[in-house]
C-alpha atoms as a printed R data frame, in Angstrom:
   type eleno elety resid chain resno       x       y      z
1  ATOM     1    CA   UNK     A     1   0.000   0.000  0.000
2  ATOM     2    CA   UNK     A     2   0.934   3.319 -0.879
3  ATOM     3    CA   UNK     A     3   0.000   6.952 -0.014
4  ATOM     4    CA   UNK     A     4   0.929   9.371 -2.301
5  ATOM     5    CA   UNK     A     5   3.228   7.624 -3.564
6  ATOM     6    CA   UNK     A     6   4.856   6.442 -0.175
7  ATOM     7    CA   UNK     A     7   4.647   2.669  0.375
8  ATOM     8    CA   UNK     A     8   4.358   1.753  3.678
9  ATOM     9    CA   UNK     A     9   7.006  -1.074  4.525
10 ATOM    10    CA   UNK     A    10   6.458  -4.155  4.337
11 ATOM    11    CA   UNK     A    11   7.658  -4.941  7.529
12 ATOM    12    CA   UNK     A    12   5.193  -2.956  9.352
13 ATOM    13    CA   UNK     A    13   1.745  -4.503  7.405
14 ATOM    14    CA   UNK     A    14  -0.350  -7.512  9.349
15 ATOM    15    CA   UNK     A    15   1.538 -10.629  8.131
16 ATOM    16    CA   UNK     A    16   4.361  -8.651  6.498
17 ATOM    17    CA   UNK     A    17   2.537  -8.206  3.564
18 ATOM    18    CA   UNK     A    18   2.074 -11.640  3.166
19 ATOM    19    CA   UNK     A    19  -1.652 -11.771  3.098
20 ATOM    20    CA   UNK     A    20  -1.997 -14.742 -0.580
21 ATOM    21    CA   UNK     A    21  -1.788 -18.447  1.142
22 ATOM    22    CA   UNK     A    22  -3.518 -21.630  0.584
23 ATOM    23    CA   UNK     A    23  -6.221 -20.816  3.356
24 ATOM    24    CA   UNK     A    24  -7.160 -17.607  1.675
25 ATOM    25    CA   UNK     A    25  -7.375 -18.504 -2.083
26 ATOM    26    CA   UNK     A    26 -10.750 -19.374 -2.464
27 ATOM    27    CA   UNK     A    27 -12.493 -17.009  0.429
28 ATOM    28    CA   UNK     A    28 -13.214 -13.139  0.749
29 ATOM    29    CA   UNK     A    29 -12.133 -11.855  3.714
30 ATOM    30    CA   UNK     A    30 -12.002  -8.556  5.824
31 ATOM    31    CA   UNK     A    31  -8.641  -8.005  6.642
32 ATOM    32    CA   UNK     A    32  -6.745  -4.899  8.223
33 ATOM    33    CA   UNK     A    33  -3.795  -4.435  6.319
34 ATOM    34    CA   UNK     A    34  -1.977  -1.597  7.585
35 ATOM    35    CA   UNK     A    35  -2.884   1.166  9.800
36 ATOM    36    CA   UNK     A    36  -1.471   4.500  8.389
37 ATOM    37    CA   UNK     A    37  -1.921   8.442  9.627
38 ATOM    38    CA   UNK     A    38  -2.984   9.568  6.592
39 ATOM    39    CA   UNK     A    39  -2.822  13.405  6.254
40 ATOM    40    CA   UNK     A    40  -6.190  15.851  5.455
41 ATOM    41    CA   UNK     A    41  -6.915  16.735  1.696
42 ATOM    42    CA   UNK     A    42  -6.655  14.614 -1.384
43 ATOM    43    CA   UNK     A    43  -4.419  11.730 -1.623
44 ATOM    44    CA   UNK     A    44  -3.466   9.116 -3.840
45 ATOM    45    CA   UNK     A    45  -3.942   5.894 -2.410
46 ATOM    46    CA   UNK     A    46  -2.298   2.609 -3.766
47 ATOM    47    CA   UNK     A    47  -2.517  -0.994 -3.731
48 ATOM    48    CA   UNK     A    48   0.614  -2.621 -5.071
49 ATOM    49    CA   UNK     A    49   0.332  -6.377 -5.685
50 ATOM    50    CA   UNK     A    50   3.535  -8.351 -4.612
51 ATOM    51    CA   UNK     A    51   2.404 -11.625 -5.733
52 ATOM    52    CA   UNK     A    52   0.097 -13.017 -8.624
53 ATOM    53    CA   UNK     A    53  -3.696 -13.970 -7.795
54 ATOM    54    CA   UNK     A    54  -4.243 -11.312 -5.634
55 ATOM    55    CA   UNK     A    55  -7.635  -9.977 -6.046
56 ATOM    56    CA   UNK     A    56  -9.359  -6.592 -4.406
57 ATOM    57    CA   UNK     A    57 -12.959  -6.214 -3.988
58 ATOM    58    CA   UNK     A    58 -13.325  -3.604 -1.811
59 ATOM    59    CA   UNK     A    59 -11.304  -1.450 -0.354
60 ATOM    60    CA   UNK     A    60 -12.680   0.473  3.367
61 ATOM    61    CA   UNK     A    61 -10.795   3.006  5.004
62 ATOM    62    CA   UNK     A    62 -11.833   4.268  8.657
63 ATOM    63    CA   UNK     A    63 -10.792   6.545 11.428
64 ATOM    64    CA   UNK     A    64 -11.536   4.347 14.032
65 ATOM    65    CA   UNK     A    65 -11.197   0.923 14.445
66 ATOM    66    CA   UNK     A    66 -14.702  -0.062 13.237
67 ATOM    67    CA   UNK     A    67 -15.467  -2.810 10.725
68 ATOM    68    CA   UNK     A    68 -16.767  -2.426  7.567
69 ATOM    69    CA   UNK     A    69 -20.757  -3.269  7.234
70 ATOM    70    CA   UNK     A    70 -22.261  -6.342  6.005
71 ATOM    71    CA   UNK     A    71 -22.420  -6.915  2.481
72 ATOM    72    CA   UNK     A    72 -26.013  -5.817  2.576
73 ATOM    73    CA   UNK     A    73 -25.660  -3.015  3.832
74 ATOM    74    CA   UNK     A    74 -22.574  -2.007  1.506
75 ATOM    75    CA   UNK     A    75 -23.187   1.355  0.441
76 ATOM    76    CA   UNK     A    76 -20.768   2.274 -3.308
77 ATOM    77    CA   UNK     A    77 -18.899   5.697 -2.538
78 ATOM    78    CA   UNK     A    78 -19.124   8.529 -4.943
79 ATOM    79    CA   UNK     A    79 -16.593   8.190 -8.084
80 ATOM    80    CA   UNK     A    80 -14.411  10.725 -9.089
């Protein structure tokens, strides 16, 4: 992941950055990736894949540590 341009280290994201393995192949899954201060205005936000197969359906960003919602009550965000 990258913000503005600035990846966040590898080191420092759940699992290393290792989040493709057997168990995870055929399931979607919630998972918090990194946790980042991310500055006010506009940014450019970045996933980087390290490793063939990996897939993104949704991506959820939050200021606190709640989850995202249930599937039916997934609301789209506005487009730009």
């Amino acid at each position: 992941i990258a913000i503005d341009g600035r990846e966040i280290p590898q080191e420092e994201m759940f699992a290393k950055g290792r989040l493709f393995n057997y168990g995870t192949k055929q399931n979607w899954l919630w998972m918090i990736v990194a946790v980042a201060d991310i500055p006010a205005g506009e940014r450019l936000f970045t996933i980087r894949a390290k490793a063939s197969e990996f897939k993104v359906d949704r991506v959820y960003l939050s200021k606190t540590e709640e989850w995202p919602p249930v599937d039916a009550l997934w609301k789209e965000s506005e487009r730009r």
